[in-house]
C-alpha distance (Angstrom), angle and dihedral (degrees) to the residues before:
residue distance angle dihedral
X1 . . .
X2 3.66 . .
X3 3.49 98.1 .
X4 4.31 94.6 40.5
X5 4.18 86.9 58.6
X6 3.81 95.2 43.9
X7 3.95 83.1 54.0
X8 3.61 89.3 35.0
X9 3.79 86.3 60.5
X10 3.74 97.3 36.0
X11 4.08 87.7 60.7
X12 3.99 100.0 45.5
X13 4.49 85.4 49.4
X14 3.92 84.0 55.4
X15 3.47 110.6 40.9
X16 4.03 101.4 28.1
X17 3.98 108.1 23.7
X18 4.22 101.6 28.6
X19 3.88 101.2 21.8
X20 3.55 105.4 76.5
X21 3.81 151.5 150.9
X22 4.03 82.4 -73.3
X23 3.94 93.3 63.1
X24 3.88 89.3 42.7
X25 3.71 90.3 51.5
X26 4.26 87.1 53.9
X27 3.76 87.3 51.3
X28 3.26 102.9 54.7
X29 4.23 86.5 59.9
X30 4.13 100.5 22.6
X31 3.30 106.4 16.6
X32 4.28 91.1 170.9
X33 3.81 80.0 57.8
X34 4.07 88.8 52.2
X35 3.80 87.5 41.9
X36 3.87 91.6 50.6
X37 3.97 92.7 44.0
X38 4.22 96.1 44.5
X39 3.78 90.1 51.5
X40 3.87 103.9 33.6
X41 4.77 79.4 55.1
X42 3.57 91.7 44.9
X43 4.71 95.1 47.9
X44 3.58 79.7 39.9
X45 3.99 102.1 65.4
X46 3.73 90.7 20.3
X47 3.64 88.1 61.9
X48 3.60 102.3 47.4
X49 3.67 93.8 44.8
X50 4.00 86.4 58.7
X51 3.30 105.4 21.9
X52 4.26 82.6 126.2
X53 3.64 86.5 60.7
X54 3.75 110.2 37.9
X55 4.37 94.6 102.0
X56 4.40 88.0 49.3
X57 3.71 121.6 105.0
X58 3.75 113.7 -102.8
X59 3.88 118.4 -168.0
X60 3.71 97.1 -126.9
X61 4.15 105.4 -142.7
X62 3.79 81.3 -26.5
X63 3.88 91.6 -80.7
X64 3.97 101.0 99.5
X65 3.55 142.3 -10.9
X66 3.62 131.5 -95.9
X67 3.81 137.9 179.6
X68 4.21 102.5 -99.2
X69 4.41 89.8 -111.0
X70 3.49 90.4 60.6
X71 3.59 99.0 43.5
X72 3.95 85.7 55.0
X73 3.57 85.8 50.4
X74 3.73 101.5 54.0
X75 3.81 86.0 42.9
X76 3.95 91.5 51.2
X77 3.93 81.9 56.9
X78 3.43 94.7 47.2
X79 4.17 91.0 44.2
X80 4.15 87.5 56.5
X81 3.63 93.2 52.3
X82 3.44 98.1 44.7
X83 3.92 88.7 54.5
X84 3.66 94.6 60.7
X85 3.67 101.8 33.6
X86 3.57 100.8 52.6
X87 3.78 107.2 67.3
X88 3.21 123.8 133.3
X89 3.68 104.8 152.7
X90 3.72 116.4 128.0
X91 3.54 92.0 -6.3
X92 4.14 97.9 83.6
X93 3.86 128.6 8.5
X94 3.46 112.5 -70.5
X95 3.68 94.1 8.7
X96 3.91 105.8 153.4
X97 3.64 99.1 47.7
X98 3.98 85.8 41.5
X99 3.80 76.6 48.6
X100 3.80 93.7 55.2
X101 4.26 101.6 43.2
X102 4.10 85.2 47.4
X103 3.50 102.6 51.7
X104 3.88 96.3 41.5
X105 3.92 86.8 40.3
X106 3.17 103.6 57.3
X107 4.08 97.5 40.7
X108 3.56 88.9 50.7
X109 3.73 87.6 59.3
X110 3.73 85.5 48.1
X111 3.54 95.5 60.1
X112 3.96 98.3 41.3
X113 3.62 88.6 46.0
X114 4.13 87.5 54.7
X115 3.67 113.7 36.6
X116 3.81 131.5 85.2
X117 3.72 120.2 -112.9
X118 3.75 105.5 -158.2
X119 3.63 92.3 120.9
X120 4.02 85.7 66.2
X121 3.82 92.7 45.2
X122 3.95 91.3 50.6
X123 4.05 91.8 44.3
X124 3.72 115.7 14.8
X125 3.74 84.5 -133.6
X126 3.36 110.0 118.7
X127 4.30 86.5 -174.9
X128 3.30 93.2 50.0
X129 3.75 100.3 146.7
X130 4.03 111.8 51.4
X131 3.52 102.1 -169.2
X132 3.86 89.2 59.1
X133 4.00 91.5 43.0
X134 4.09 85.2 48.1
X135 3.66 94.3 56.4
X136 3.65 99.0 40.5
X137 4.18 80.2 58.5
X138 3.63 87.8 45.0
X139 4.14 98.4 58.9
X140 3.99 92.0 23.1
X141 4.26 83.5 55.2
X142 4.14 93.3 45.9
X143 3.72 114.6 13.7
X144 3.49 106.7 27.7
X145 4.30 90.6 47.1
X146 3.70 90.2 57.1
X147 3.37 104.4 45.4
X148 4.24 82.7 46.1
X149 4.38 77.8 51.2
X150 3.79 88.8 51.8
X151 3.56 100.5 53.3
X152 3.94 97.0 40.9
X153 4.26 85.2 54.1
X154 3.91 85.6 38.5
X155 4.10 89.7 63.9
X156 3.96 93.9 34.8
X157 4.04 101.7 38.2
X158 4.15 106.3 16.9
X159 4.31 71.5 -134.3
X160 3.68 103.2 172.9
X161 3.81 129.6 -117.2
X162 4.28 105.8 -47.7
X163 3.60 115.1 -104.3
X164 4.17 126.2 -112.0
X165 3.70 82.0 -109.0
X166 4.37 93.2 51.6
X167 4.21 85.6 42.6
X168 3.42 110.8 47.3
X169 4.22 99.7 36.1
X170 4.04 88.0 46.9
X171 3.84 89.5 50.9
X172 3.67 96.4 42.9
X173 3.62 89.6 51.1
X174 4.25 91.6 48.6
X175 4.02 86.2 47.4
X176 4.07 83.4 56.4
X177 3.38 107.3 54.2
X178 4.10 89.1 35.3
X179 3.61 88.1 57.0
X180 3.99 101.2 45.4
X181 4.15 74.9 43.6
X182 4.24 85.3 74.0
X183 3.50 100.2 37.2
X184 3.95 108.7 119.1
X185 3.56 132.6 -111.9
X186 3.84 120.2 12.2
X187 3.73 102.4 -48.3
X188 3.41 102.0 93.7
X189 3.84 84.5 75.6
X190 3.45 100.8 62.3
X191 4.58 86.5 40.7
X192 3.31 91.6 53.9
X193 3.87 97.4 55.5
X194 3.46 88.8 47.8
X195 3.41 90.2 49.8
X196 3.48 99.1 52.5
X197 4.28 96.4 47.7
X198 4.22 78.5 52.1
X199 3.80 91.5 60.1
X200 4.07 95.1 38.8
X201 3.81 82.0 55.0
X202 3.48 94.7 43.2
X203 3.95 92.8 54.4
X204 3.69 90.0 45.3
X205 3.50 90.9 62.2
X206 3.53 91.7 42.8
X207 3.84 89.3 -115.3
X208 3.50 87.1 125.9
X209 3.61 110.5 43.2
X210 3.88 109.8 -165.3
X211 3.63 134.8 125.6
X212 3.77 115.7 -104.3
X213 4.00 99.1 -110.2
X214 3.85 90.4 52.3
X215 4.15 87.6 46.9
X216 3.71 93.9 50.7
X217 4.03 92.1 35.3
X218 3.05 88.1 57.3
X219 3.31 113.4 40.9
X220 3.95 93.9 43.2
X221 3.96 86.6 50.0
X222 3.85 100.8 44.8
X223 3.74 84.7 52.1
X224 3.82 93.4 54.5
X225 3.39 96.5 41.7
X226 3.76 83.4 49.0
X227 4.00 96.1 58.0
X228 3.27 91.2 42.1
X229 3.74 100.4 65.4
X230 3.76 82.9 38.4
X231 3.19 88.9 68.7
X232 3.62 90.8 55.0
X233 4.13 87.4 54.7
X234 3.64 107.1 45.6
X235 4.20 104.0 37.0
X236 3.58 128.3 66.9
X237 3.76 111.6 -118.2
């Protein structure tokens, strides 16, 4: 599983940290030069993050297989496509959040169907690395929420593209309460209450200027995500 959560991580950077409203913007007037850019991000992380894996054997959708480069390749291909093809939003009821589970559905499936598992034969741990499984929490708990936020107010509102000011303060309060979410023992309990009553305030003030399904999204989701790579910290797999 080493290699499917390096990958794992290497799609969530692209699509929900590094492709954003600038890329779609490109698109909509070069859309070769969008291509280019969405697919040169993506080879770039997923390269690094397995560059120790690139000259292995992958089973490519368990039919034949492939050195691991050109199994990122084909999947890079595959990624593109996906991007354009599956949009839904405005077109059907729905459509941008049916837009968001499809695309990351179906290249999740991608990868899993594509990358070797020996590091789960050799362990039985299929988290074995927990720096990976950390930041996969980190940009699941911040990034991945709000853009999840943007598509549900997309189909409800037609609200336009969040502001810096909407981004960054509903991330940095997700990376909060993900982070008190690891912190050992029992007093992440008692942070995370005090947390919370510090981010009511804050939006009653209107330090915090969010609407209240991306506040509770988030702050329900962040926590989840949170205790579930807890889990990953404090037992023994």
């Amino acid at each position: 599983m080493i290699v499917f959560w390096r990958l794992f991580l290497a799609f969530f950077l692209t699509d929900f940290v590094f492709f954003h409203r600038t890329i779609n913007v490109v698109s909509e007037h070069t859309p070769r030069k969008a291509i280019a850019l969405h697919a040169g991000v993506f080879l770039f992380w997923a390269f690094l993050l397995c560059r120790d894996y690139l000259t292995m054997e992958w089973p490519f959708l368990g039919i034949f297989d492939v050195p691991g480069w050109v199994c990122i390749l084909l999947f890079c291909a595959f990624h593109v496509f996906s991007d354009r093809f599956f949009q839904f939003g405005g077109k059907i009821r729905h459509g941008y959040v049916l837009t968001f589970f499809v695309k990351t559905t179906v290249n999740l499936l991608f990868l899993f169907l594509c990358v070797p598992f020996k590091a789960l034969y050799d362990t039985g741990n299929p988290f074995v690395e927990s720096w990976i499984i950390f930041f996969v929490g980190l940009v699941t708990a911040t990034r991945v929420l709000g853009w999840f936020v943007f598509a549900i107010e997309q189909d409800r509102y037609g609200r336009d593209y969040p502001t810096f000011d909407e981004r960054w303060m509903l991330a940095m309060m997700c990376a909060i309460f993900f982070l008190i979410m690891l912190l050992p023992g029992w007093r992440w309990a008692v942070l995370l209450v005090v947390w919370f009553m510090a981010c009511v305030y804050a939006r009653r003030i209107r330090l915090m200027d969010v609407s209240n399904l991306a506040f509770y999204i988030g702050v329900f989701g962040a926590a989840l995500v949170g205790f579930l790579v807890r889990l990953r910290f404090y037992i023994s797999w």
